[in-house]
mmCIF file of the protein (N, C-alpha, C, O) and its ligand, coordinates in Angstrom:
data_MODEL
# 
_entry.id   MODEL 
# 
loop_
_entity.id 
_entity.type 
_entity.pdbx_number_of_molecules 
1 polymer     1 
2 non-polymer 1 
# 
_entity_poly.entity_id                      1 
_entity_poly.type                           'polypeptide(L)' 
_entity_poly.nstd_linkage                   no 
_entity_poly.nstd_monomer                   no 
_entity_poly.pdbx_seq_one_letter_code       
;(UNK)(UNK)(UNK)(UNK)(UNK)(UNK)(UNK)(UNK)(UNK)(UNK)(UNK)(UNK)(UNK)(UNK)(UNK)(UNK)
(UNK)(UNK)(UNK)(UNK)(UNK)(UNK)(UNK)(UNK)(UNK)(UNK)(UNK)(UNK)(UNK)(UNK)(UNK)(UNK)
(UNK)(UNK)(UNK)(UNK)(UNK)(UNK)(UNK)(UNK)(UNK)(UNK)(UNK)(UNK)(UNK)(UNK)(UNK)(UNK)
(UNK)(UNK)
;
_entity_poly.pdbx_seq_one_letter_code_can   XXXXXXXXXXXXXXXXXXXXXXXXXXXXXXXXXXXXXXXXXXXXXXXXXX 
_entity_poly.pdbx_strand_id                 A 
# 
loop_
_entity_poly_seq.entity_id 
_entity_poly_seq.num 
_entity_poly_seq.mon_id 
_entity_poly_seq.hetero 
1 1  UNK n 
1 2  UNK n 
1 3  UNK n 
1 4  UNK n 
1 5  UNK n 
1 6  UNK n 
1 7  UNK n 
1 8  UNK n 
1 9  UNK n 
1 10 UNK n 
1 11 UNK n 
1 12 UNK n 
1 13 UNK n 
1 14 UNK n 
1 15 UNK n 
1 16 UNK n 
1 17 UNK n 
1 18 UNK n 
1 19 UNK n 
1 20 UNK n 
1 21 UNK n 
1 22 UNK n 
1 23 UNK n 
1 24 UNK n 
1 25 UNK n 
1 26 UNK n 
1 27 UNK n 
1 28 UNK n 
1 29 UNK n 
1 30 UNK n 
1 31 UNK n 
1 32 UNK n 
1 33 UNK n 
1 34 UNK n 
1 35 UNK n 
1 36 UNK n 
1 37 UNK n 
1 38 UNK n 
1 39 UNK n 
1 40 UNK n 
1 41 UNK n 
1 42 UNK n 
1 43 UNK n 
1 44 UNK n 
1 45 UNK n 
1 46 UNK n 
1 47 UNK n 
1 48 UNK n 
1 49 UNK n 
1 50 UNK n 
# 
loop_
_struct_asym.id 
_struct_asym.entity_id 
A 1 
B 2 
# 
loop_
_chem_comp.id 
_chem_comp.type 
_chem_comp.mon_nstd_flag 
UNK 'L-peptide linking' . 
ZN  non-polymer         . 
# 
_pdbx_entity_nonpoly.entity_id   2 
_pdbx_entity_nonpoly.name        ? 
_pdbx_entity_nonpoly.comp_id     ZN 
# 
_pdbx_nonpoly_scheme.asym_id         B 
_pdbx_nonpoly_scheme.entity_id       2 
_pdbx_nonpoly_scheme.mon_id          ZN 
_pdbx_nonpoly_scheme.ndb_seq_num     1 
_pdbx_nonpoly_scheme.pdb_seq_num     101 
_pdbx_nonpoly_scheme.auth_seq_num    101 
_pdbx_nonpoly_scheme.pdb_mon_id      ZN 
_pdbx_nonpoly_scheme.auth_mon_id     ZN 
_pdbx_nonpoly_scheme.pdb_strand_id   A 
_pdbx_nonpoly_scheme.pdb_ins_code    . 
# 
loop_
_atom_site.group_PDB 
_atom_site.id 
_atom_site.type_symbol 
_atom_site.label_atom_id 
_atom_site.label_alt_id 
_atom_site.label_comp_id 
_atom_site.label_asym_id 
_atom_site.label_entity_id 
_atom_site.label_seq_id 
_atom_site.pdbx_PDB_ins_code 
_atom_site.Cartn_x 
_atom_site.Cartn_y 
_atom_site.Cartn_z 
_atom_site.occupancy 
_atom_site.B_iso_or_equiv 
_atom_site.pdbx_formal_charge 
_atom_site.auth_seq_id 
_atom_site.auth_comp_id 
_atom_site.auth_asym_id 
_atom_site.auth_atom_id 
_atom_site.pdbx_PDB_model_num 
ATOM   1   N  N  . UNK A 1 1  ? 0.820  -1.215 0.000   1.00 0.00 ? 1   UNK A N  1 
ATOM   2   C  CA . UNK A 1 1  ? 0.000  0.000  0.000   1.00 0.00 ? 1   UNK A CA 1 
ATOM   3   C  C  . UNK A 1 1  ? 0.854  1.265  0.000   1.00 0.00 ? 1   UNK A C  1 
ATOM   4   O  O  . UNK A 1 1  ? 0.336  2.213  -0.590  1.00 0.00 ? 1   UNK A O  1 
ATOM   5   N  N  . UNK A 1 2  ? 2.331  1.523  0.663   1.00 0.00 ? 2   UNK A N  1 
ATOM   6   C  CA . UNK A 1 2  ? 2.627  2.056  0.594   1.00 0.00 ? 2   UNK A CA 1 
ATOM   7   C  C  . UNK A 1 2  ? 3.811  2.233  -0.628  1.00 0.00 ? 2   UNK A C  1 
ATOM   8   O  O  . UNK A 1 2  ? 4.944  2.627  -0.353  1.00 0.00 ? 2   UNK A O  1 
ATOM   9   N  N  . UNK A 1 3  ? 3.461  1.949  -1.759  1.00 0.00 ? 3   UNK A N  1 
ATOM   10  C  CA . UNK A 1 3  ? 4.865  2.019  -2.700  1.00 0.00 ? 3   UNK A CA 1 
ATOM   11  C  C  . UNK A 1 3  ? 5.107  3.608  -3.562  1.00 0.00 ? 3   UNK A C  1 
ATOM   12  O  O  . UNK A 1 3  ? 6.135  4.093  -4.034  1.00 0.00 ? 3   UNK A O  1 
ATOM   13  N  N  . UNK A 1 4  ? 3.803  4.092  -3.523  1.00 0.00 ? 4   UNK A N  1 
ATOM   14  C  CA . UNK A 1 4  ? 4.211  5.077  -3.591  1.00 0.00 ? 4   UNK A CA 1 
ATOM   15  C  C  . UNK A 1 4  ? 5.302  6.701  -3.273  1.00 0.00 ? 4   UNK A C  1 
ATOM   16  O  O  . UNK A 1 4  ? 5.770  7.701  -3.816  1.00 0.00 ? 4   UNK A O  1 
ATOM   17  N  N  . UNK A 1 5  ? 5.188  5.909  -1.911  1.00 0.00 ? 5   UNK A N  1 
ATOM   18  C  CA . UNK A 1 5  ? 6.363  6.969  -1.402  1.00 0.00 ? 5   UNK A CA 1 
ATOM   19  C  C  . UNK A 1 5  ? 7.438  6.434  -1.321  1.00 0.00 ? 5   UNK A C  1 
ATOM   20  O  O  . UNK A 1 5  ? 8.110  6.906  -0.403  1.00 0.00 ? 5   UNK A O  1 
ATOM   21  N  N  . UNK A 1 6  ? 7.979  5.543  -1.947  1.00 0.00 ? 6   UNK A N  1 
ATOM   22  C  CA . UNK A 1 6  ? 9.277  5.039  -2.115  1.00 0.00 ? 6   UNK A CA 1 
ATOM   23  C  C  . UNK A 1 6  ? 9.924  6.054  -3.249  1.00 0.00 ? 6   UNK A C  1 
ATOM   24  O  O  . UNK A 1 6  ? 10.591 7.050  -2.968  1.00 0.00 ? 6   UNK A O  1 
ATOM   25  N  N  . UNK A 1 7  ? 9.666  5.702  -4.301  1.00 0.00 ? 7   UNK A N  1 
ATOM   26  C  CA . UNK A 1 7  ? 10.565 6.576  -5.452  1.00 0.00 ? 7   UNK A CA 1 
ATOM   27  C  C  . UNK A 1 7  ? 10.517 7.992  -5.408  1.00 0.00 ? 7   UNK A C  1 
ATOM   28  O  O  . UNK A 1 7  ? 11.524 8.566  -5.821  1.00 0.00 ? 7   UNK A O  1 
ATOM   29  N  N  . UNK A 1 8  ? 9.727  8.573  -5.066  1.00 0.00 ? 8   UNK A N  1 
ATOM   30  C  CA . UNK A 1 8  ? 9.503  10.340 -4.870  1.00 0.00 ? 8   UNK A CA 1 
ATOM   31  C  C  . UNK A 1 8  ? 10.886 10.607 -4.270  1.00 0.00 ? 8   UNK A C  1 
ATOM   32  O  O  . UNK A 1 8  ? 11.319 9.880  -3.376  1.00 0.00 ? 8   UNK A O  1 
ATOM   33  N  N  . UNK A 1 9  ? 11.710 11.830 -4.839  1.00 0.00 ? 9   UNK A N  1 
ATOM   34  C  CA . UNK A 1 9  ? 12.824 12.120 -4.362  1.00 0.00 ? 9   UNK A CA 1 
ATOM   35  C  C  . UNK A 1 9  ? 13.902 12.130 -4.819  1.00 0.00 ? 9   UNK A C  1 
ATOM   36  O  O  . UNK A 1 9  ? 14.641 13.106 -4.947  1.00 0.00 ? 9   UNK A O  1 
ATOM   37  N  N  . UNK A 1 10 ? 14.127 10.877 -5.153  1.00 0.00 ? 10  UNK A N  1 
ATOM   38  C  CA . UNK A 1 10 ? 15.223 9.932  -5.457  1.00 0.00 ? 10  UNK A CA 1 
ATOM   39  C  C  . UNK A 1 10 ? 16.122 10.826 -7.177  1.00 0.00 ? 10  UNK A C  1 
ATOM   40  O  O  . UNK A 1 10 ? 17.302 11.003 -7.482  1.00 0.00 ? 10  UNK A O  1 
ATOM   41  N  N  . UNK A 1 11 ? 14.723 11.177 -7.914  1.00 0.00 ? 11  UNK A N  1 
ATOM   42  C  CA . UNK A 1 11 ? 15.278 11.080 -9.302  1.00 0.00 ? 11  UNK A CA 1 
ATOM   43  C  C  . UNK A 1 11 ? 15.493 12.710 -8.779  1.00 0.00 ? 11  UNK A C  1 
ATOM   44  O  O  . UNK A 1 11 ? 16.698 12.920 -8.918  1.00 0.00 ? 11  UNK A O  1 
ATOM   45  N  N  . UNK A 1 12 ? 15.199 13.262 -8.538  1.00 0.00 ? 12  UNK A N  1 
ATOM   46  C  CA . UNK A 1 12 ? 15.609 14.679 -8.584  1.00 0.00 ? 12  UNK A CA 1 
ATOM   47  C  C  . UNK A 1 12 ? 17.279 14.523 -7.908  1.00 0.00 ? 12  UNK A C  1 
ATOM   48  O  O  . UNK A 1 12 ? 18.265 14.851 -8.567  1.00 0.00 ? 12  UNK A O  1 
ATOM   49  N  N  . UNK A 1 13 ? 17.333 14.166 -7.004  1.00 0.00 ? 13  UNK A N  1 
ATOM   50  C  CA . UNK A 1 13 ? 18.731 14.365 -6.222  1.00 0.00 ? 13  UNK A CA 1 
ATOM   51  C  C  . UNK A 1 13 ? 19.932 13.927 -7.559  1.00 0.00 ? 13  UNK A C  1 
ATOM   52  O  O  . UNK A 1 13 ? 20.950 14.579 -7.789  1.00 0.00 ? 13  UNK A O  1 
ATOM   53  N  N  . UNK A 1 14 ? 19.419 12.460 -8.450  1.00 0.00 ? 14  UNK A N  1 
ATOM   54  C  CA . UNK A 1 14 ? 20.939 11.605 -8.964  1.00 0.00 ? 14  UNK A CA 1 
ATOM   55  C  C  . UNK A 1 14 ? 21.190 12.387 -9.998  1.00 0.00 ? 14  UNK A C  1 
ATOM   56  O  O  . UNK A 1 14 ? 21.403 11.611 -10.930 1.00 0.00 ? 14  UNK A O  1 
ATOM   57  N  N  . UNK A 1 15 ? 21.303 13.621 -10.426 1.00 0.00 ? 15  UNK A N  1 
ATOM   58  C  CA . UNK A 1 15 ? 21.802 14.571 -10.820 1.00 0.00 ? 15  UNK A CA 1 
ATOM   59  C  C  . UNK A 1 15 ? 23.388 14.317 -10.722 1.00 0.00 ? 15  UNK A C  1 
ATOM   60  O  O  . UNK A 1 15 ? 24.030 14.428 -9.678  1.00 0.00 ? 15  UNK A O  1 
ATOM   61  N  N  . UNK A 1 16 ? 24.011 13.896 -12.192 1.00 0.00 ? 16  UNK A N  1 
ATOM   62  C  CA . UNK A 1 16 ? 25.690 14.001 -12.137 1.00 0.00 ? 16  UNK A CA 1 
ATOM   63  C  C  . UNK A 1 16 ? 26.110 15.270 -11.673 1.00 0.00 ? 16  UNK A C  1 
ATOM   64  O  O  . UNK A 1 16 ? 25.542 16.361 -11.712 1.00 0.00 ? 16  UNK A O  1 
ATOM   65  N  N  . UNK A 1 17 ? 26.895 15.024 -11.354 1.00 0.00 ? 17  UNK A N  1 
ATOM   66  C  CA . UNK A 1 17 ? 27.905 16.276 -10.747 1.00 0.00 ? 17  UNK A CA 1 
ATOM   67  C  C  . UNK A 1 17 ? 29.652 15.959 -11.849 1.00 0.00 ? 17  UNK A C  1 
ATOM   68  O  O  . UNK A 1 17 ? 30.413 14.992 -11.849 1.00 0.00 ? 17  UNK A O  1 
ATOM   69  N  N  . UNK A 1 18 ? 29.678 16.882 -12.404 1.00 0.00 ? 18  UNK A N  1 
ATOM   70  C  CA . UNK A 1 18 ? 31.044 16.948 -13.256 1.00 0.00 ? 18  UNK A CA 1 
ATOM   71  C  C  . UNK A 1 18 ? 32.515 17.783 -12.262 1.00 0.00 ? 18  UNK A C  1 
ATOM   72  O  O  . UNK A 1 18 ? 32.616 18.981 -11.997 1.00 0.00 ? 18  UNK A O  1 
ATOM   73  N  N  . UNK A 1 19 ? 32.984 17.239 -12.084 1.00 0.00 ? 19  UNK A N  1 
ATOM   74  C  CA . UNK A 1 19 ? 34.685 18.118 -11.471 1.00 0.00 ? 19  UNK A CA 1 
ATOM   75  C  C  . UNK A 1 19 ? 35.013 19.160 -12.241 1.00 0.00 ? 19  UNK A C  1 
ATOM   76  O  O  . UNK A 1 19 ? 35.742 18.870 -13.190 1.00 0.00 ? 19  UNK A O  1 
ATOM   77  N  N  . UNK A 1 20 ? 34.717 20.239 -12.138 1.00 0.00 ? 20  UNK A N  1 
ATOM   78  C  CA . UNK A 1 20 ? 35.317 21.415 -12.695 1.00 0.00 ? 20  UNK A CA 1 
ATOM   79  C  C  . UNK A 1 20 ? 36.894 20.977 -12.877 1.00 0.00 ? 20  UNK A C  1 
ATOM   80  O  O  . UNK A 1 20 ? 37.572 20.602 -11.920 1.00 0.00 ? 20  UNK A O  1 
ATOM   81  N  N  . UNK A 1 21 ? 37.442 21.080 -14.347 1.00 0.00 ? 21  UNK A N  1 
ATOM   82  C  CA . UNK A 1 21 ? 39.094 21.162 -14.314 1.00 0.00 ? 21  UNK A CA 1 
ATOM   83  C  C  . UNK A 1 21 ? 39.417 22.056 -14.236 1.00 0.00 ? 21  UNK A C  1 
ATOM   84  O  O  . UNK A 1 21 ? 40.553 22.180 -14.693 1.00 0.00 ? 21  UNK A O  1 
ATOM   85  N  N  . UNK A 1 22 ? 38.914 23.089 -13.771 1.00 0.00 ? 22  UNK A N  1 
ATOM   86  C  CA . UNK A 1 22 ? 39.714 24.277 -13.631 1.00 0.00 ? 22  UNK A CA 1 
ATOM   87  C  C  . UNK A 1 22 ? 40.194 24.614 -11.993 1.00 0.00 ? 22  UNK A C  1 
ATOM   88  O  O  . UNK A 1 22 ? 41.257 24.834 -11.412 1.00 0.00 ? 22  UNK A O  1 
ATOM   89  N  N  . UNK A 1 23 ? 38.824 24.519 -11.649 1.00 0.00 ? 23  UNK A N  1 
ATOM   90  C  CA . UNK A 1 23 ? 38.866 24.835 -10.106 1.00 0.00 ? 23  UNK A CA 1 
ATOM   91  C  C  . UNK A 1 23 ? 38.538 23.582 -9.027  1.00 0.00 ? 23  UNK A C  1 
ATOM   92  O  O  . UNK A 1 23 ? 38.599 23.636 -7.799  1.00 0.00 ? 23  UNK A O  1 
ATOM   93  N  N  . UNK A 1 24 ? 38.206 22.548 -9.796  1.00 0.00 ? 24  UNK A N  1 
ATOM   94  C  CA . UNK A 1 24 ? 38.106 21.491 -9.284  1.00 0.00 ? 24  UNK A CA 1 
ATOM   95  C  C  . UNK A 1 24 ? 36.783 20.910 -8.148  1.00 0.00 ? 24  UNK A C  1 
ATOM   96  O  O  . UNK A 1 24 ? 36.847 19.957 -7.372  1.00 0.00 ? 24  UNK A O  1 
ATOM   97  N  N  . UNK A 1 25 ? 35.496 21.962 -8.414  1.00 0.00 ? 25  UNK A N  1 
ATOM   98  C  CA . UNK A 1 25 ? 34.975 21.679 -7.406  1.00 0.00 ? 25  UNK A CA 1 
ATOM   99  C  C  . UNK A 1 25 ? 33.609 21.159 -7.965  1.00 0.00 ? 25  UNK A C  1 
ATOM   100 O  O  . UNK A 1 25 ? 33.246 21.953 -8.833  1.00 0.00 ? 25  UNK A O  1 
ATOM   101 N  N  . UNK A 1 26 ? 32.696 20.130 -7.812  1.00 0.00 ? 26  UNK A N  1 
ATOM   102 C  CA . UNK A 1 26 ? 32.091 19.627 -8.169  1.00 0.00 ? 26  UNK A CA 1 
ATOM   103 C  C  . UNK A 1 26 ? 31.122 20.340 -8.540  1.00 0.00 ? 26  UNK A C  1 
ATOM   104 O  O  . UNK A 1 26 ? 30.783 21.157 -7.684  1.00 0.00 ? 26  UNK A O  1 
ATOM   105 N  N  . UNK A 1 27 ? 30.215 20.368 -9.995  1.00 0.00 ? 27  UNK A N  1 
ATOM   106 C  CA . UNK A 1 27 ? 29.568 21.206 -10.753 1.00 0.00 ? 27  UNK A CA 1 
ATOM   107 C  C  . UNK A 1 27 ? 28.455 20.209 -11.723 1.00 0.00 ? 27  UNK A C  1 
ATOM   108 O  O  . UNK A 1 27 ? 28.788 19.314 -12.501 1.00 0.00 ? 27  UNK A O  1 
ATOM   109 N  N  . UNK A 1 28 ? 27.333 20.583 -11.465 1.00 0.00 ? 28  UNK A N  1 
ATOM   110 C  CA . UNK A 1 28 ? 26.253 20.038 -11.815 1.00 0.00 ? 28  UNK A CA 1 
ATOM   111 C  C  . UNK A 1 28 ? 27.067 19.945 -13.544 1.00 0.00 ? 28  UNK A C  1 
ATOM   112 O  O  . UNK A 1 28 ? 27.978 20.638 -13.995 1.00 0.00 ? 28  UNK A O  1 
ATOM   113 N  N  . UNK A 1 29 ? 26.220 18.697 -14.249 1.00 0.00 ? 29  UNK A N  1 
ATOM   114 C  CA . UNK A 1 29 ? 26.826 18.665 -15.244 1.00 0.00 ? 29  UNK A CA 1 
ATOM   115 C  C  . UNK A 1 29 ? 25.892 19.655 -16.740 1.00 0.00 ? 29  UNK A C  1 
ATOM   116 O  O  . UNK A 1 29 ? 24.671 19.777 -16.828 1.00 0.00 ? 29  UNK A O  1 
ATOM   117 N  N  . UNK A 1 30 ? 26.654 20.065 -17.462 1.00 0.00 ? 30  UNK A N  1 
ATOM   118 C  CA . UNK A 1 30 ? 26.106 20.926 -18.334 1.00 0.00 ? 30  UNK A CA 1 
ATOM   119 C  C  . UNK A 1 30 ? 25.664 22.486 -18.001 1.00 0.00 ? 30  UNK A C  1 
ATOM   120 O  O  . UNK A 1 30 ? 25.055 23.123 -18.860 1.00 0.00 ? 30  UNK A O  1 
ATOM   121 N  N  . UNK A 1 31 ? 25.851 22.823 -17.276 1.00 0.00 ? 31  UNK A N  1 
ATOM   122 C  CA . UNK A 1 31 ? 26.442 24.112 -16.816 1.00 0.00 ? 31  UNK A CA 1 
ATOM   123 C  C  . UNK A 1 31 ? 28.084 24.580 -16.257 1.00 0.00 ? 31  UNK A C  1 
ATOM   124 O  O  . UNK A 1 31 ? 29.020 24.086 -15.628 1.00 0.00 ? 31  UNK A O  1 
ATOM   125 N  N  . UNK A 1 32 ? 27.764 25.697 -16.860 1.00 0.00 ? 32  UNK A N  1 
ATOM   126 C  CA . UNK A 1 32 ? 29.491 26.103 -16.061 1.00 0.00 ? 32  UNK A CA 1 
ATOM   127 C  C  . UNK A 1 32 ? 29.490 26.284 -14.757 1.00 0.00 ? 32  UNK A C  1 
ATOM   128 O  O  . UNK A 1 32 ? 28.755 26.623 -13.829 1.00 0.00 ? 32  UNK A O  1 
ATOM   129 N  N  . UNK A 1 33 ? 30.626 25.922 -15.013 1.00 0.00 ? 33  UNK A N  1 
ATOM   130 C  CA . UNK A 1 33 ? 31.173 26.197 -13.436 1.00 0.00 ? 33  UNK A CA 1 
ATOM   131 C  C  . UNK A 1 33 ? 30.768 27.715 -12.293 1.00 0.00 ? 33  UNK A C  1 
ATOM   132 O  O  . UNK A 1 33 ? 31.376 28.776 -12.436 1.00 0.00 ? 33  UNK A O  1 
ATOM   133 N  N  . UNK A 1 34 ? 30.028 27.586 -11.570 1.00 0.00 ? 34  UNK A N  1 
ATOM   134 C  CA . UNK A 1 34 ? 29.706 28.915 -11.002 1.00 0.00 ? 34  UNK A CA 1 
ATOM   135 C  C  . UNK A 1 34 ? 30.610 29.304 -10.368 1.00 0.00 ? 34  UNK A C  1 
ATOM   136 O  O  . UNK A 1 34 ? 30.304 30.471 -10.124 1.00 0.00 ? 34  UNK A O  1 
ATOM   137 N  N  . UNK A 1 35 ? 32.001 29.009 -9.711  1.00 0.00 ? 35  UNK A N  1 
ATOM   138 C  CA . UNK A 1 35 ? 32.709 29.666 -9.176  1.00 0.00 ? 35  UNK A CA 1 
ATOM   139 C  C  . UNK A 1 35 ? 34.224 30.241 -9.795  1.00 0.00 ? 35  UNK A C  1 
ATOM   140 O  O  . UNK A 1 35 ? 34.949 31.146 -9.383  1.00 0.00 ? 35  UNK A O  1 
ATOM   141 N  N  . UNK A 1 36 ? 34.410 29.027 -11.314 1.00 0.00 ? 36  UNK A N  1 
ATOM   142 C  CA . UNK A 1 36 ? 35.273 30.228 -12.872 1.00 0.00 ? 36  UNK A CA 1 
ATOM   143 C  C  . UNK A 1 36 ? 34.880 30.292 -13.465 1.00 0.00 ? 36  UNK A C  1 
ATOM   144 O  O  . UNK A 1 36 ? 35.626 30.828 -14.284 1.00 0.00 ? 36  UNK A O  1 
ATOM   145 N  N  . UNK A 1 37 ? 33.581 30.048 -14.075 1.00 0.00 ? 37  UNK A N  1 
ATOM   146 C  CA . UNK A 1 37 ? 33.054 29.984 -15.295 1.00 0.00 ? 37  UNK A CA 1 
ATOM   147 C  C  . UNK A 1 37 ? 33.737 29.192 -16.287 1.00 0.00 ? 37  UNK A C  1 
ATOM   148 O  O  . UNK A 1 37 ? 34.027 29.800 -17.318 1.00 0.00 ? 37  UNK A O  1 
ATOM   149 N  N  . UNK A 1 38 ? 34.164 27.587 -16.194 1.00 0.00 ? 38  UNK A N  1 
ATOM   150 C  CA . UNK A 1 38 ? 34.416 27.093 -17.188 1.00 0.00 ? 38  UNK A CA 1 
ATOM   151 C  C  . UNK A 1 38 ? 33.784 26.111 -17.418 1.00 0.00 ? 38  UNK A C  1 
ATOM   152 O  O  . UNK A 1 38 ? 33.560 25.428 -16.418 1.00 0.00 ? 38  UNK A O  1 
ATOM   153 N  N  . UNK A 1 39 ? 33.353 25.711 -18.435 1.00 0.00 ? 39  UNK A N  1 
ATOM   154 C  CA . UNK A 1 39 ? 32.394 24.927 -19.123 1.00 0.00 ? 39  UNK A CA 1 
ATOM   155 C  C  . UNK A 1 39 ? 33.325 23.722 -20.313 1.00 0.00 ? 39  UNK A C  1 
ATOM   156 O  O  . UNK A 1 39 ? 34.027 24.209 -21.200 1.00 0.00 ? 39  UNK A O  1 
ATOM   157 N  N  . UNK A 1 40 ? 33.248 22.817 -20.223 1.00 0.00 ? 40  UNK A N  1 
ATOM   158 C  CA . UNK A 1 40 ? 34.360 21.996 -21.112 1.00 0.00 ? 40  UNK A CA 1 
ATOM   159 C  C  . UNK A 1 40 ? 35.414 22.284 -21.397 1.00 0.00 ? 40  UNK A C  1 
ATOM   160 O  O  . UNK A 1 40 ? 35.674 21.676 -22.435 1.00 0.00 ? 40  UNK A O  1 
ATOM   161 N  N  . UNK A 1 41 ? 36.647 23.176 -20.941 1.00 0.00 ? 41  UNK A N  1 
ATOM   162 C  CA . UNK A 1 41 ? 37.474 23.865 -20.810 1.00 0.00 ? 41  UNK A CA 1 
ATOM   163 C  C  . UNK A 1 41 ? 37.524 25.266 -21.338 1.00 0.00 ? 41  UNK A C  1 
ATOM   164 O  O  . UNK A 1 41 ? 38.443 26.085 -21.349 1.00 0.00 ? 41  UNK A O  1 
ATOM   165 N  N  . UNK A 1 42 ? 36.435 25.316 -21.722 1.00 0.00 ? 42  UNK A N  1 
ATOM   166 C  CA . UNK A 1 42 ? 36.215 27.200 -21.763 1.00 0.00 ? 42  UNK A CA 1 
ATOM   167 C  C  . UNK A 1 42 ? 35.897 28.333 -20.944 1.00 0.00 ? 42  UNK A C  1 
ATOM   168 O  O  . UNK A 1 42 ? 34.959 28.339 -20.147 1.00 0.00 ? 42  UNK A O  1 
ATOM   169 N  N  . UNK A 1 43 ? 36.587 29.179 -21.118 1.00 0.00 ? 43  UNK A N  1 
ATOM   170 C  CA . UNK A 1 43 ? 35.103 30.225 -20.174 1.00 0.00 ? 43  UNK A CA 1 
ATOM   171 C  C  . UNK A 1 43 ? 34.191 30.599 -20.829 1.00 0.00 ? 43  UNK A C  1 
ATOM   172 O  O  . UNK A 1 43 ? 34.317 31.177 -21.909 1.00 0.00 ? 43  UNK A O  1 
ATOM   173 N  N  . UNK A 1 44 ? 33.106 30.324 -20.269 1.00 0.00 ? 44  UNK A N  1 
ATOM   174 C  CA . UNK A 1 44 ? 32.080 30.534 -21.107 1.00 0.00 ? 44  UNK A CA 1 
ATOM   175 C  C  . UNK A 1 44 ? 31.250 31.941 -19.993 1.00 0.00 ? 44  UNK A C  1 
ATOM   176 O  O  . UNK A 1 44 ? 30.681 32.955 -20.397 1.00 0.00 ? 44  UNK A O  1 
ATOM   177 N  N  . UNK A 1 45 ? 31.407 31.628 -18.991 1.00 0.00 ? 45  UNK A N  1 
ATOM   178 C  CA . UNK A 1 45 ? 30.831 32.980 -18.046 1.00 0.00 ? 45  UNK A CA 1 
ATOM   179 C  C  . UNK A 1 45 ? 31.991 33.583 -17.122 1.00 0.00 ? 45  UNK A C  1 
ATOM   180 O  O  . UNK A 1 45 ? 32.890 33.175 -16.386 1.00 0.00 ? 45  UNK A O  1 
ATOM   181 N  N  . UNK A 1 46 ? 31.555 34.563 -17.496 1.00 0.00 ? 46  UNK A N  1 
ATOM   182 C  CA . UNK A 1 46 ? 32.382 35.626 -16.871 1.00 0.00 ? 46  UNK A CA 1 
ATOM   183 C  C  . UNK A 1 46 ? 32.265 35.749 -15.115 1.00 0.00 ? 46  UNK A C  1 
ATOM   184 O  O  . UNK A 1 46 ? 31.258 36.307 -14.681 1.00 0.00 ? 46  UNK A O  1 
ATOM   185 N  N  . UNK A 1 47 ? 33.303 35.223 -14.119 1.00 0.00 ? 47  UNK A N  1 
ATOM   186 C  CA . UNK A 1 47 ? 32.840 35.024 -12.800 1.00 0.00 ? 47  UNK A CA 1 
ATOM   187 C  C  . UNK A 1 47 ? 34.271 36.320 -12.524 1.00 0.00 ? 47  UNK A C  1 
ATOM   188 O  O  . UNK A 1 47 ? 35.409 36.502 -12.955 1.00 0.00 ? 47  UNK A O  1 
ATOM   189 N  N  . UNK A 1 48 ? 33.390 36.927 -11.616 1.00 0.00 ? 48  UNK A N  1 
ATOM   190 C  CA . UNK A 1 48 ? 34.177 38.584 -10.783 1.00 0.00 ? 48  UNK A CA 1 
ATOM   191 C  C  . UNK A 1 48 ? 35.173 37.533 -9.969  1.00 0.00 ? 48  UNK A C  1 
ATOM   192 O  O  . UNK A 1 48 ? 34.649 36.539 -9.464  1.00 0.00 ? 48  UNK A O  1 
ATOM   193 N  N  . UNK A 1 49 ? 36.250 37.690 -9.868  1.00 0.00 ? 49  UNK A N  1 
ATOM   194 C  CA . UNK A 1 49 ? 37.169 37.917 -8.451  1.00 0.00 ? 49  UNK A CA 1 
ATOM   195 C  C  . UNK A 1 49 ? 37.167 38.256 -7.587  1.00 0.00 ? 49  UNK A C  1 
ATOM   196 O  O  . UNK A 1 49 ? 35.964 38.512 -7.635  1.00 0.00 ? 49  UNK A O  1 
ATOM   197 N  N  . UNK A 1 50 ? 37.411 38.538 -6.724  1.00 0.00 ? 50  UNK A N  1 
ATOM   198 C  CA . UNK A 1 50 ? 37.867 39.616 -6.183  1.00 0.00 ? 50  UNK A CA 1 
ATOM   199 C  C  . UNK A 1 50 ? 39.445 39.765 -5.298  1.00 0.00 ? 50  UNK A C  1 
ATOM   200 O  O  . UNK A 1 50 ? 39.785 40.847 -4.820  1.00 0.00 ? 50  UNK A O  1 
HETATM 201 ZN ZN . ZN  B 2 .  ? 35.513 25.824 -11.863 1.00 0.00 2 101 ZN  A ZN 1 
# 
């Protein structure tokens, strides 16, 4: 009766995570990197310094 609340959850979280090579810090895959902006070894967004 209860199988429904088994799978709820699950698929949202297993989201790959890709290693930024630049900065090395784990980055949802297919977006750039939010903390250099590199995207398959490009910059593709412009991230401030400071
Ligand atoms: Zn990075």
């Amino acid at each position: 009766m209860k199988r429904r609340l088994r799978r709820s959850g699950q698929r949202w979280r297993a989201r790959k995570l890709n290693v930024c090579a630049e900065c090395g810090s784990a980055v949802p895959s297919h977006i750039a990197c939010p903390s250099c902006g590199y995207y398959k070894g490009r910059q593709v967004v412009t991230v401030e310094e400071l």
